[in-house]
PDB file of N, CA, C, O and CB in Angstrom:
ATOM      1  N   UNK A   1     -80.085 122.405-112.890  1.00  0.00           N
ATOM      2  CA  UNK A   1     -80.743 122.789-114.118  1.00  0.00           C
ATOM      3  C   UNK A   1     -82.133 122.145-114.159  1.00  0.00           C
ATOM      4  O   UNK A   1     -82.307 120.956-113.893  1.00  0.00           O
ATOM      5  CB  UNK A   1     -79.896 122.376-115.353  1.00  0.00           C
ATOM      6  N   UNK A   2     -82.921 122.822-114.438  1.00  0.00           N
ATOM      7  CA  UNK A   2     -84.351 122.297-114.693  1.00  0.00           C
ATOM      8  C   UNK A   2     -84.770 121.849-115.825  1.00  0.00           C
ATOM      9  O   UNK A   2     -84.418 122.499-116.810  1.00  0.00           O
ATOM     10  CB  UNK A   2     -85.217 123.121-114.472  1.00  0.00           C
ATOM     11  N   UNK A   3     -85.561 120.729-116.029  1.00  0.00           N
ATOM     12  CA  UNK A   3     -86.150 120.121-117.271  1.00  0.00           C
ATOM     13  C   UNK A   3     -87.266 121.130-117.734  1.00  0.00           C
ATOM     14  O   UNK A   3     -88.191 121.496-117.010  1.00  0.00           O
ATOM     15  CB  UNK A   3     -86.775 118.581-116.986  1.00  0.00           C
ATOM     16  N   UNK A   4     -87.058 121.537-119.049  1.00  0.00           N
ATOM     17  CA  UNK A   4     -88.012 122.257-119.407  1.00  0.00           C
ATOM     18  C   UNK A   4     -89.165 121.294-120.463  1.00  0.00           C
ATOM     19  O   UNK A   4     -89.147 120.951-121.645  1.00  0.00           O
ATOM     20  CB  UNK A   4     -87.285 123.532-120.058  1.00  0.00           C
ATOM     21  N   UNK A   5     -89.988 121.130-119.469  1.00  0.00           N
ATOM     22  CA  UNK A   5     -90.939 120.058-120.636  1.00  0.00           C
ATOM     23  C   UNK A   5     -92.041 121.049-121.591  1.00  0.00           C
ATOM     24  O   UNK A   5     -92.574 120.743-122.658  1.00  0.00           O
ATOM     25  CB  UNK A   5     -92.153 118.694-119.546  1.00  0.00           C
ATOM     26  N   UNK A   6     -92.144 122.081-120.957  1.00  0.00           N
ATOM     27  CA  UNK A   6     -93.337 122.973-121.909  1.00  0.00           C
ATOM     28  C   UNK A   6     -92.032 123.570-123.390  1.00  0.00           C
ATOM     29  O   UNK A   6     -92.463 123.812-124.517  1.00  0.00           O
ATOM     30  CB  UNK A   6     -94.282 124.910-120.556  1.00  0.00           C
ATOM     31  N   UNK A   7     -90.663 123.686-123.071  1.00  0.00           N
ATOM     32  CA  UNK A   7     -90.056 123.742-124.482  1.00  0.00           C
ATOM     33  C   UNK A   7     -89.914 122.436-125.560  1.00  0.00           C
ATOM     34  O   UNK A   7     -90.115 122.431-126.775  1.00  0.00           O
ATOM     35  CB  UNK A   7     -88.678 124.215-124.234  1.00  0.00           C
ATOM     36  N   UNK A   8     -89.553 121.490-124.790  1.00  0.00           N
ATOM     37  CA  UNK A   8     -89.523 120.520-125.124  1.00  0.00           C
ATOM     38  C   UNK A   8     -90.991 120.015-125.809  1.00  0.00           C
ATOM     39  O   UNK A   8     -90.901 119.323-126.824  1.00  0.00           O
ATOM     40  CB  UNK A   8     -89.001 119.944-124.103  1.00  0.00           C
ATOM     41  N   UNK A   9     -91.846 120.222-125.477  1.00  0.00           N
ATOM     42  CA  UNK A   9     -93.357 120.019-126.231  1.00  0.00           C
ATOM     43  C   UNK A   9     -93.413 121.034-127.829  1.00  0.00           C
ATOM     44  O   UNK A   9     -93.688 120.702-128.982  1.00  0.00           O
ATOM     45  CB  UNK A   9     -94.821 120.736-124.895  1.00  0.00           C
ATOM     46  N   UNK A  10     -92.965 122.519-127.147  1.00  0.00           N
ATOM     47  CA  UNK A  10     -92.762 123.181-128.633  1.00  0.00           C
ATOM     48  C   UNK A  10     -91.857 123.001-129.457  1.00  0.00           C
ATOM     49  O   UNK A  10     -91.963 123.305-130.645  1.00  0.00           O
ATOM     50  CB  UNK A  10     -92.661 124.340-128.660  1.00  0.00           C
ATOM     51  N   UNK A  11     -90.973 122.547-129.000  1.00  0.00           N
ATOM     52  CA  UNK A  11     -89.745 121.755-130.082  1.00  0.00           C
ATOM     53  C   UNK A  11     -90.139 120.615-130.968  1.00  0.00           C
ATOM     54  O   UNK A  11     -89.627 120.387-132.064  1.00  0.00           O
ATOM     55  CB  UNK A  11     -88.526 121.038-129.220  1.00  0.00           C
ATOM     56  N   UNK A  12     -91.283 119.779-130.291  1.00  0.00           N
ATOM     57  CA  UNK A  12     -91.886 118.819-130.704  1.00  0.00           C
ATOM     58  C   UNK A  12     -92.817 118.916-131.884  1.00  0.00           C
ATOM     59  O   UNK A  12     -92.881 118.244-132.914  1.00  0.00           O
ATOM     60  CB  UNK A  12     -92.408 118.411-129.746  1.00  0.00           C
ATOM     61  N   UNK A  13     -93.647 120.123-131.369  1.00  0.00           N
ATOM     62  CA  UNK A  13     -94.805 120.636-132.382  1.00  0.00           C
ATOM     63  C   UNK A  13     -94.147 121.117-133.664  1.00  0.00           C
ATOM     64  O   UNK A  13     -94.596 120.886-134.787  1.00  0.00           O
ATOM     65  CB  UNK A  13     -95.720 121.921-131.743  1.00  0.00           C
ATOM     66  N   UNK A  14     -92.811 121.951-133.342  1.00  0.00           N
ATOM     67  CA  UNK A  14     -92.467 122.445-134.373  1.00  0.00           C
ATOM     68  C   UNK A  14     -91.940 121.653-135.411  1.00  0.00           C
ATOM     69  O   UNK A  14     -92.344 121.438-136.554  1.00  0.00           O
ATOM     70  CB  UNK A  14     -91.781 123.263-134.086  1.00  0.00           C
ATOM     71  N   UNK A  15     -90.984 121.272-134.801  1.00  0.00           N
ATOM     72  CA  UNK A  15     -90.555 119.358-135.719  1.00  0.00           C
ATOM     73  C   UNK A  15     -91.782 119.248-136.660  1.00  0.00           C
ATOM     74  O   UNK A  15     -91.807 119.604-137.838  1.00  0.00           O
ATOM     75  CB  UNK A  15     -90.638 117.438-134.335  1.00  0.00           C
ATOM     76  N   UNK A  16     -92.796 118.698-135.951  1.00  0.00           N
ATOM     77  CA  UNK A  16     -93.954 118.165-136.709  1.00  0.00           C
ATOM     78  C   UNK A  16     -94.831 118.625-137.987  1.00  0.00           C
ATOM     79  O   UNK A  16     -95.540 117.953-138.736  1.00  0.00           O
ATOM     80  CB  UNK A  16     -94.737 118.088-135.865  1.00  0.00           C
ATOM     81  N   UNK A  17     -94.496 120.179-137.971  1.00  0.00           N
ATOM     82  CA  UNK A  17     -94.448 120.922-138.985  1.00  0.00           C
ATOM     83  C   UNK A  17     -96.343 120.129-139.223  1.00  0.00           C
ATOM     84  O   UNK A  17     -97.160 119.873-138.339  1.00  0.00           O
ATOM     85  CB  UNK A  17     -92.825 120.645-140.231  1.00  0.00           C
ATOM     86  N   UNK A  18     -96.459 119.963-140.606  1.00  0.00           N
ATOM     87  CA  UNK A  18     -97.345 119.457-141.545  1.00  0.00           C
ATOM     88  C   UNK A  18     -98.323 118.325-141.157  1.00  0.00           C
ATOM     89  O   UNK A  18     -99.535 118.143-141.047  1.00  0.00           O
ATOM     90  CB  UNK A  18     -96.585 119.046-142.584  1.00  0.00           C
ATOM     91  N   UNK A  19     -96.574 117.332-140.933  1.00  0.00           N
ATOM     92  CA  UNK A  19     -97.402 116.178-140.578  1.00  0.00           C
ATOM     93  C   UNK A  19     -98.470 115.794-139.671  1.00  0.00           C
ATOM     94  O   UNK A  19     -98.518 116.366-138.582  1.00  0.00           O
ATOM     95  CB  UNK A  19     -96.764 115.514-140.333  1.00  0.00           C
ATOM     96  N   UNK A  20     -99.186 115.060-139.910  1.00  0.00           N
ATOM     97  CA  UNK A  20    -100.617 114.234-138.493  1.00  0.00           C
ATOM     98  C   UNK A  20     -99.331 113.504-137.709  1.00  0.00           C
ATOM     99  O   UNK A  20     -98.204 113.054-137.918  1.00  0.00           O
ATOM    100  CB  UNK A  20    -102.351 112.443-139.340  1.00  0.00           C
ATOM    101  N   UNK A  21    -100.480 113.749-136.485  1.00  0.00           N
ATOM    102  CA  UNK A  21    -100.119 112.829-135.151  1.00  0.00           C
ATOM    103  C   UNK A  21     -99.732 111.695-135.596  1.00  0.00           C
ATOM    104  O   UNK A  21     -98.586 111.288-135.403  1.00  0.00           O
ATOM    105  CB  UNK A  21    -101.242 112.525-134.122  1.00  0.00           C
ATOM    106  N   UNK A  22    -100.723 110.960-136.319  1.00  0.00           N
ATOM    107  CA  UNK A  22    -100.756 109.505-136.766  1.00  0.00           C
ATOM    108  C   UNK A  22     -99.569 109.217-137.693  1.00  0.00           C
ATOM    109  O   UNK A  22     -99.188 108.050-137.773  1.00  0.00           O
ATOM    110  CB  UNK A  22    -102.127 109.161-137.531  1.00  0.00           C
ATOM    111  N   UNK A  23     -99.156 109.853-138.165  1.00  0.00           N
ATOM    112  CA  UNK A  23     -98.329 109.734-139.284  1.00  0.00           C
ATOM    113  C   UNK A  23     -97.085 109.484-138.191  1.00  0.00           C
ATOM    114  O   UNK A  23     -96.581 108.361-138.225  1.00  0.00           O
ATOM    115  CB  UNK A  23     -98.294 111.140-140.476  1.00  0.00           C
ATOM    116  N   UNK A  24     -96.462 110.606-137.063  1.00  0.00           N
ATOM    117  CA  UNK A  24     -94.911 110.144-136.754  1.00  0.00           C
ATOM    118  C   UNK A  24     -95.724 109.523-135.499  1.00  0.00           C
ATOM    119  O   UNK A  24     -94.917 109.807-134.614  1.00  0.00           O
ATOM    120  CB  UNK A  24     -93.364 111.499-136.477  1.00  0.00           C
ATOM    121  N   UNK A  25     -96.468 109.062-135.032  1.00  0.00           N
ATOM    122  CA  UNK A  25     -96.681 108.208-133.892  1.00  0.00           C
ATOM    123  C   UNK A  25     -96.679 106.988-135.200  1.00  0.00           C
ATOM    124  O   UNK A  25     -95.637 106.365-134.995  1.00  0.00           O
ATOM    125  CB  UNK A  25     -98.264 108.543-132.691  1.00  0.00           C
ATOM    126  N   UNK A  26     -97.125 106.593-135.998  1.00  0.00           N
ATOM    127  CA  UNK A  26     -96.994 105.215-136.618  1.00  0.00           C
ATOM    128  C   UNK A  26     -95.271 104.935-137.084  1.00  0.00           C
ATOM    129  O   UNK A  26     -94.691 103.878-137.329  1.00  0.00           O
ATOM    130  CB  UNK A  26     -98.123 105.170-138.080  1.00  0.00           C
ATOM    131  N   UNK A  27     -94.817 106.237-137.080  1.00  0.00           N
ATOM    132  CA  UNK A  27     -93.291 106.053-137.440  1.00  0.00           C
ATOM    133  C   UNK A  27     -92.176 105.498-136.271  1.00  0.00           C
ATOM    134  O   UNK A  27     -91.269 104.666-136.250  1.00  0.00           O
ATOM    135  CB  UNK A  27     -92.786 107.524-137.903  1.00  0.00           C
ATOM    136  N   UNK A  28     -92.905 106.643-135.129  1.00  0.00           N
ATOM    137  CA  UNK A  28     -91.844 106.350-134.177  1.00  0.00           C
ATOM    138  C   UNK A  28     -92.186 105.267-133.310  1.00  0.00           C
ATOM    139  O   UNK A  28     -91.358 104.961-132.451  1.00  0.00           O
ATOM    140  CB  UNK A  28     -91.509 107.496-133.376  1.00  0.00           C
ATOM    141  N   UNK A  29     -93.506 104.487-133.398  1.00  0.00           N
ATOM    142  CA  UNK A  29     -93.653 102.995-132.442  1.00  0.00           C
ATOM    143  C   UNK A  29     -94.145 103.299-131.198  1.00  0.00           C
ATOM    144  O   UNK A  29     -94.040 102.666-130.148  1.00  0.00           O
ATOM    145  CB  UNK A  29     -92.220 102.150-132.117  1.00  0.00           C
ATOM    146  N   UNK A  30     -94.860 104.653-131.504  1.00  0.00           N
ATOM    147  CA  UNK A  30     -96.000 105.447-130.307  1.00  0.00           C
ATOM    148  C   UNK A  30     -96.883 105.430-130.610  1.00  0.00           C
ATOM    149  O   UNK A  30     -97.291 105.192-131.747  1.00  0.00           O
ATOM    150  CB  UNK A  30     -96.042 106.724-129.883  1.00  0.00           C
ATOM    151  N   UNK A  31     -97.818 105.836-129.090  1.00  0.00           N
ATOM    152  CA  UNK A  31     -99.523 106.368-129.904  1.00  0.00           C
ATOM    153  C   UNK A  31    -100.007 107.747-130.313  1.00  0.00           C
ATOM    154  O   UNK A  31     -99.483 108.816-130.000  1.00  0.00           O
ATOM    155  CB  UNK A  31    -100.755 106.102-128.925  1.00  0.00           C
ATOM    156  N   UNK A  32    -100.772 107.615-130.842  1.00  0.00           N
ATOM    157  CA  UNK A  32    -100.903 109.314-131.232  1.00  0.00           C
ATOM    158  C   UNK A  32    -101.322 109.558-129.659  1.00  0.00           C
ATOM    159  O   UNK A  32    -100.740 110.429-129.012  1.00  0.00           O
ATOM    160  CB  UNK A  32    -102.362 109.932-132.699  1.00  0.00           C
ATOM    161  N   UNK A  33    -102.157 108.907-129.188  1.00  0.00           N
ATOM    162  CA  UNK A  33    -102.327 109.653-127.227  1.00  0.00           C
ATOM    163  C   UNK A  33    -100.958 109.872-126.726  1.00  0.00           C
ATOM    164  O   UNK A  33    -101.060 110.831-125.962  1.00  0.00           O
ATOM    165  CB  UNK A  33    -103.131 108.345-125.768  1.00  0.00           C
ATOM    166  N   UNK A  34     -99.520 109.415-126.764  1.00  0.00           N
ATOM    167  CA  UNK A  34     -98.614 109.720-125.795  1.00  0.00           C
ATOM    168  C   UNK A  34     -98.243 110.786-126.809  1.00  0.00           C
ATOM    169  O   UNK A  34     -98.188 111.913-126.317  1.00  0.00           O
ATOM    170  CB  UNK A  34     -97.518 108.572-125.192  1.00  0.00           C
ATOM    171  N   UNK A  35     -97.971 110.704-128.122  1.00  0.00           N
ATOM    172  CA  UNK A  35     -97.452 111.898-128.797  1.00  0.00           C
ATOM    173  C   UNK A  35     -98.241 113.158-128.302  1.00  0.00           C
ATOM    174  O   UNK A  35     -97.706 114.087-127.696  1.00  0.00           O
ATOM    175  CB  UNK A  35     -97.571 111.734-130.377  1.00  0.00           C
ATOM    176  N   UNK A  36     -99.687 113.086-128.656  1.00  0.00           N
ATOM    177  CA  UNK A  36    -100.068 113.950-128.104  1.00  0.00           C
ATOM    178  C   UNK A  36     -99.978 114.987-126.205  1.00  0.00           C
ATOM    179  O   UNK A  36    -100.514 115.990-125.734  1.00  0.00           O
ATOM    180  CB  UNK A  36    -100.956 113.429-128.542  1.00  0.00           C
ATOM    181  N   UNK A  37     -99.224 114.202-125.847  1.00  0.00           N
ATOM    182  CA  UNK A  37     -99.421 114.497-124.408  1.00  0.00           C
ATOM    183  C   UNK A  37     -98.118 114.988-124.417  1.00  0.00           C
ATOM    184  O   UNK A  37     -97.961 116.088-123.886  1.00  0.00           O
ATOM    185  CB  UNK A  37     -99.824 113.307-123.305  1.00  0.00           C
ATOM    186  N   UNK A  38     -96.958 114.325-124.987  1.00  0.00           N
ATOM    187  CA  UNK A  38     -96.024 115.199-125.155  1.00  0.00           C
ATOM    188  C   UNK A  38     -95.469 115.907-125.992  1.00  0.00           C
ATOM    189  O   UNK A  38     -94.259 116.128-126.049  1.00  0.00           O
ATOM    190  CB  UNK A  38     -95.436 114.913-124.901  1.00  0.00           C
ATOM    191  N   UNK A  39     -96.622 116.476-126.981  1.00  0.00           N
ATOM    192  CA  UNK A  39     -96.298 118.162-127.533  1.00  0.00           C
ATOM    193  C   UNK A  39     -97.068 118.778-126.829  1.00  0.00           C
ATOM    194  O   UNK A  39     -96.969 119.955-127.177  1.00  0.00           O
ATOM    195  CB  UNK A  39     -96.589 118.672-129.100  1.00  0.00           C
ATOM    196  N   UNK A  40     -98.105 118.645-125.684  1.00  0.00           N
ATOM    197  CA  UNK A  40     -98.699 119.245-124.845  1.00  0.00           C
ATOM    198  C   UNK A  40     -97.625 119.638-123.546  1.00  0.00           C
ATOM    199  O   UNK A  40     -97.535 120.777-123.087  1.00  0.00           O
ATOM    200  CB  UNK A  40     -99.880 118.398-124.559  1.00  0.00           C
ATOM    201  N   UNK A  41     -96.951 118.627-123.129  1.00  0.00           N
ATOM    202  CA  UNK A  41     -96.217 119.227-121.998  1.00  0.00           C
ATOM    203  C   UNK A  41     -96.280 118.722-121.047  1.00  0.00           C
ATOM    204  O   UNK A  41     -95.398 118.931-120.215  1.00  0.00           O
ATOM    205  CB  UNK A  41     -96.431 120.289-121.677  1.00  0.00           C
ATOM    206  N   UNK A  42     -97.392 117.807-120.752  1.00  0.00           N
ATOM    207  CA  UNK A  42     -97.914 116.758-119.953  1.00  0.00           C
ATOM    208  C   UNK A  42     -97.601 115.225-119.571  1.00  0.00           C
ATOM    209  O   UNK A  42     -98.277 114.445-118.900  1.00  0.00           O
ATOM    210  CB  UNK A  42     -98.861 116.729-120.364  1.00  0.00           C
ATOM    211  N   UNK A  43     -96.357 115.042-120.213  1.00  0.00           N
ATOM    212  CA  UNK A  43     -95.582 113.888-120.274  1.00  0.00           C
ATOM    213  C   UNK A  43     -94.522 113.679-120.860  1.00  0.00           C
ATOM    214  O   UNK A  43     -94.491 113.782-122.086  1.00  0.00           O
ATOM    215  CB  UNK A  43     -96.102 113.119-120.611  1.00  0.00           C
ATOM    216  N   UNK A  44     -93.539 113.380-120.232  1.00  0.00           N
ATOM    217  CA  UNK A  44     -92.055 113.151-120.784  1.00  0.00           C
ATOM    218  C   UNK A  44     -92.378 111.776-121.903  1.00  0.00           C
ATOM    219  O   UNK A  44     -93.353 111.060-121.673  1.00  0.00           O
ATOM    220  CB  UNK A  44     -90.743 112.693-119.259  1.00  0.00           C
ATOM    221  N   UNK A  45     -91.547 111.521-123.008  1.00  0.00           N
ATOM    222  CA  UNK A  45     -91.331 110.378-123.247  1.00  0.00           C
ATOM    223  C   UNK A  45     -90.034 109.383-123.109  1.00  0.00           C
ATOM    224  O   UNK A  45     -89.119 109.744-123.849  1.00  0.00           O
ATOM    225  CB  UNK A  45     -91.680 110.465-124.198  1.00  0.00           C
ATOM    226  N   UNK A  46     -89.835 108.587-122.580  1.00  0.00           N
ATOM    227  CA  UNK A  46     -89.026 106.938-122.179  1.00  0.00           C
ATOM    228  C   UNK A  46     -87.959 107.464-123.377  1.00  0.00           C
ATOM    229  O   UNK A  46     -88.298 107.590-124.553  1.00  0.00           O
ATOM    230  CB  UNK A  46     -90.171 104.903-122.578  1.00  0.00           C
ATOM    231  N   UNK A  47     -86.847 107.696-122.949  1.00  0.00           N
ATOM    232  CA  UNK A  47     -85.032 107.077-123.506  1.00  0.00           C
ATOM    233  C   UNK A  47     -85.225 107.169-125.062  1.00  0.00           C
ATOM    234  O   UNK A  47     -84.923 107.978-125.939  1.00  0.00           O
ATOM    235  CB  UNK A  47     -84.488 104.967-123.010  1.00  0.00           C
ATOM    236  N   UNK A  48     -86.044 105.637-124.971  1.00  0.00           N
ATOM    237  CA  UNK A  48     -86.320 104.680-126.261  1.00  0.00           C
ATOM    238  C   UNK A  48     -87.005 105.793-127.172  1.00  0.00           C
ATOM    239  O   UNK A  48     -86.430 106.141-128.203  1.00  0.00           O
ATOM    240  CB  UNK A  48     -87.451 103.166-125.941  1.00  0.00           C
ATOM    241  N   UNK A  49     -88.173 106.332-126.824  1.00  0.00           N
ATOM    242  CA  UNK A  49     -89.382 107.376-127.891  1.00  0.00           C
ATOM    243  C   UNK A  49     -88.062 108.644-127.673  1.00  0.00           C
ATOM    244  O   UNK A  49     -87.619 108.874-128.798  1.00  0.00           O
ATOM    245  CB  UNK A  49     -91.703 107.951-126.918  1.00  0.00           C
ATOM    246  N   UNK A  50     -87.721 109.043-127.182  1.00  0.00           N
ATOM    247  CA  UNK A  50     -86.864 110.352-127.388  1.00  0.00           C
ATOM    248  C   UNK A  50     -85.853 109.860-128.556  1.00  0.00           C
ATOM    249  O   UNK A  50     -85.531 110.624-129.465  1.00  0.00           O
ATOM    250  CB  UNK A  50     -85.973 110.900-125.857  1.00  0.00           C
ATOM    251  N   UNK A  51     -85.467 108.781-128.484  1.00  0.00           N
ATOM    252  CA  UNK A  51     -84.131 108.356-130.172  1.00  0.00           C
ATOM    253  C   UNK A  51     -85.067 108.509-131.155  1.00  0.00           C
ATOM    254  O   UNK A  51     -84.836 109.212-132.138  1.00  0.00           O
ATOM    255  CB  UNK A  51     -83.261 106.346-130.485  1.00  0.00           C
ATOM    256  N   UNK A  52     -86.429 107.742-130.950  1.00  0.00           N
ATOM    257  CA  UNK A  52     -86.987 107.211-132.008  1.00  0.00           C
ATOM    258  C   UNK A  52     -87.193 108.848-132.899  1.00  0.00           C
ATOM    259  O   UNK A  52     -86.738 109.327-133.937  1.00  0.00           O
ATOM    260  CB  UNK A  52     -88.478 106.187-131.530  1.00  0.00           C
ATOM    261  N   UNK A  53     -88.077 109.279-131.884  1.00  0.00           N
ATOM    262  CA  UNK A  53     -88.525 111.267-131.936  1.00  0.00           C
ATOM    263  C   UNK A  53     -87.455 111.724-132.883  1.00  0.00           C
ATOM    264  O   UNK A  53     -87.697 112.130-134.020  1.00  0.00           O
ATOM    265  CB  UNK A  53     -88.275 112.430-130.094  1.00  0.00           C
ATOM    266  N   UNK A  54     -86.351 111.643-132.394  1.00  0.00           N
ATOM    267  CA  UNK A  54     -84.933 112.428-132.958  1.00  0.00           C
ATOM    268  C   UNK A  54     -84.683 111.320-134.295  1.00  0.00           C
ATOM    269  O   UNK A  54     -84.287 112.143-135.120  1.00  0.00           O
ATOM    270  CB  UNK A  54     -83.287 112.451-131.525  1.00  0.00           C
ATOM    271  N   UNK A  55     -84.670 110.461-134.768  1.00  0.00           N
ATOM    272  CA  UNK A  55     -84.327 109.226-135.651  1.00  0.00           C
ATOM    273  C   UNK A  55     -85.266 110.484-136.671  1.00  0.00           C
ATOM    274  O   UNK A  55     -84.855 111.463-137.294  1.00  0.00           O
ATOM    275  CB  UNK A  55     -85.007 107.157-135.176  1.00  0.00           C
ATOM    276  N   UNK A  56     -86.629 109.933-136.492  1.00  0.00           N
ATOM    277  CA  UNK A  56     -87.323 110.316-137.265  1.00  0.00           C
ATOM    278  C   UNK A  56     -87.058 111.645-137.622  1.00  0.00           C
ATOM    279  O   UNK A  56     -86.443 111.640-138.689  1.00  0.00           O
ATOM    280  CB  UNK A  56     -88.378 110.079-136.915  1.00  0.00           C
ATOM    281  N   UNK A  57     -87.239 112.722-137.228  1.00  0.00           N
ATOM    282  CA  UNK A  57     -86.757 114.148-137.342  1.00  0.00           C
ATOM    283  C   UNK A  57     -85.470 114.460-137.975  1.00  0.00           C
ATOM    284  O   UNK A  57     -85.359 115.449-138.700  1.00  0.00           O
ATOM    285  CB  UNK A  57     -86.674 114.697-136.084  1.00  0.00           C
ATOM    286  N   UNK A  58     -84.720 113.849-137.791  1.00  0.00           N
ATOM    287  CA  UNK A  58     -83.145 113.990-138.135  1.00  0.00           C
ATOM    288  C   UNK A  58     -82.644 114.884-137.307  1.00  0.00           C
ATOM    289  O   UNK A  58     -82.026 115.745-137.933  1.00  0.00           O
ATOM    290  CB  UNK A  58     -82.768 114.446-139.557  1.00  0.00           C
ATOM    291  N   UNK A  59     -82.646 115.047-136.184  1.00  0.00           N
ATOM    292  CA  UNK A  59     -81.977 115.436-135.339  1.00  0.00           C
ATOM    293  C   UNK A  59     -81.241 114.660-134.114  1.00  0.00           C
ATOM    294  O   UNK A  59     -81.606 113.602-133.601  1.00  0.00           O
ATOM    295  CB  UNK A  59     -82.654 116.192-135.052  1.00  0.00           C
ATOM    296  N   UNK A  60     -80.543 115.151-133.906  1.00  0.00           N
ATOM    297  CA  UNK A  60     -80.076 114.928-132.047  1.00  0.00           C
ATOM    298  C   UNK A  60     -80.746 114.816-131.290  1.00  0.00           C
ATOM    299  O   UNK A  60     -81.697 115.560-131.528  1.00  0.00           O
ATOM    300  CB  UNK A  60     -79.473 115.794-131.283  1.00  0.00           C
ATOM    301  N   UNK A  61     -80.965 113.994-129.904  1.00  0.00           N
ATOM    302  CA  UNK A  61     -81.955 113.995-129.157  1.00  0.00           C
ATOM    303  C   UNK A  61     -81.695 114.954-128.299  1.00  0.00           C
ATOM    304  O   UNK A  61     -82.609 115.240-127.526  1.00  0.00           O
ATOM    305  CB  UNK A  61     -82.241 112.869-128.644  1.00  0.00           C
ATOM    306  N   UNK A  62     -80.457 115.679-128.196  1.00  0.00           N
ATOM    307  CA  UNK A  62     -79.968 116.972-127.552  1.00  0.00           C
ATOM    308  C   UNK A  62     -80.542 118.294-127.849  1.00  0.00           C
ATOM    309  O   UNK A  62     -80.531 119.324-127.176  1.00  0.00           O
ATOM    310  CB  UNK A  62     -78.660 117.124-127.835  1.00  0.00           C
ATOM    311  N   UNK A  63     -81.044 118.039-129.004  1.00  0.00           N
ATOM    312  CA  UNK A  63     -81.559 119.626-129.798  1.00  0.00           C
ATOM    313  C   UNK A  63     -83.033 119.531-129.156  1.00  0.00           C
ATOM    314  O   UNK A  63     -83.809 120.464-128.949  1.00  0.00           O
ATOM    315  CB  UNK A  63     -81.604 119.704-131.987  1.00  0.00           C
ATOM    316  N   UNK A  64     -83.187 118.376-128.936  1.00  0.00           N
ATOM    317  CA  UNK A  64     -85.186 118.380-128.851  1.00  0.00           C
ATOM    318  C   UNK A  64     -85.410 118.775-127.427  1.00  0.00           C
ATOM    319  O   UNK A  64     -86.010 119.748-126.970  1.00  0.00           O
ATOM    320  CB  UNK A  64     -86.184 116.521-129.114  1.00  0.00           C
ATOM    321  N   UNK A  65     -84.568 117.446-126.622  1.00  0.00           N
ATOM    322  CA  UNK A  65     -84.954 117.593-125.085  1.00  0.00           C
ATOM    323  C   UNK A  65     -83.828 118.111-124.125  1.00  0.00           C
ATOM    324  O   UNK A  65     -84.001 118.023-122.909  1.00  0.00           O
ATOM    325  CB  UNK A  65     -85.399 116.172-124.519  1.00  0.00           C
ATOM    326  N   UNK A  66     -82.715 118.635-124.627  1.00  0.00           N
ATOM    327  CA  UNK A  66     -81.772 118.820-123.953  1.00  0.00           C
ATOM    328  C   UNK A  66     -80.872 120.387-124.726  1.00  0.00           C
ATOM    329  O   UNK A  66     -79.648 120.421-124.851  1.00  0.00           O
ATOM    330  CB  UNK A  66     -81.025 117.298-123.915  1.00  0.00           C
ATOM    331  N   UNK A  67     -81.777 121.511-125.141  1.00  0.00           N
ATOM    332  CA  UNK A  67     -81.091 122.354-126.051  1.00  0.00           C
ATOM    333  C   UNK A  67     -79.850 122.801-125.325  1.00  0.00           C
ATOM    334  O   UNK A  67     -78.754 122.743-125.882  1.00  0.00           O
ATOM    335  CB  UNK A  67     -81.967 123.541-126.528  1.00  0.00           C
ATOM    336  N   UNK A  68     -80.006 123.276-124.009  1.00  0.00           N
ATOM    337  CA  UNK A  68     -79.316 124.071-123.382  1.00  0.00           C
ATOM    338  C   UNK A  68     -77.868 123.533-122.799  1.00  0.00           C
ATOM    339  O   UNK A  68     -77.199 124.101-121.936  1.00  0.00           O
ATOM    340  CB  UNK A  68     -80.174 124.520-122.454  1.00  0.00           C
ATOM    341  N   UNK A  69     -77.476 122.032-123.625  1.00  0.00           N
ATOM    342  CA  UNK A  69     -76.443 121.275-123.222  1.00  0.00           C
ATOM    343  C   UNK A  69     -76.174 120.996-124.837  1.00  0.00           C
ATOM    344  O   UNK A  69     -75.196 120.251-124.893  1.00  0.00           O
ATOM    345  CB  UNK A  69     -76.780 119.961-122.070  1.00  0.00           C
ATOM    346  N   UNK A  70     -76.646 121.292-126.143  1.00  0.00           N
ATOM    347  CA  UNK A  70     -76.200 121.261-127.231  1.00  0.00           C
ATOM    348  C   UNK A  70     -75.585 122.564-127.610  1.00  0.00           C
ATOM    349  O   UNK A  70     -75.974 123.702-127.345  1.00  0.00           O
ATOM    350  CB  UNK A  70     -77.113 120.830-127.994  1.00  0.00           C
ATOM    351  N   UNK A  71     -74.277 122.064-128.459  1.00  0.00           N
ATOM    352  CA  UNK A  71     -73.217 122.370-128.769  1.00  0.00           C
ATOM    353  C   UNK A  71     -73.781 123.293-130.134  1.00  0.00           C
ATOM    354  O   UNK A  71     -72.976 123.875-130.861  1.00  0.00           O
ATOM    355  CB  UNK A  71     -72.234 121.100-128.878  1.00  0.00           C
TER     356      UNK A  71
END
């Protein structure tokens, strides 16, 4: 199975709805540069920023980076 990081970036954007960069990069204990790079597609984020990502969102970290293995 292949990692799809260009869905995984639009899953991201979409999440983000309204909010600024700055706003869930100050939430989730990122920078707005790595946030930004990964709703671009251009960088995975570390274990740790994928909970935080999903914490914040209220989701599963399965729905964001892993749809095609959620239930």
């Amino acid at each position: 199975m292949k990692y799809d990081i260009m869905g995984n970036a639009s899953r991201l954007l979409k999440l983000r709805g309204n909010k600024t960069r700055e706003e869930v990069a100050a939430a989730t204990g990122t920078s707005v540069s790595a946030l930004a790079m990964y709703e671009l597609g251009q960088r995975n984020p570390r274990d740790e920023v994928k909970c935080a990502l999903a914490k914040y969102y209220s989701v599963p970290v399965s729905s964001i980076f892993f749809p095609e293995k959620s239930t």
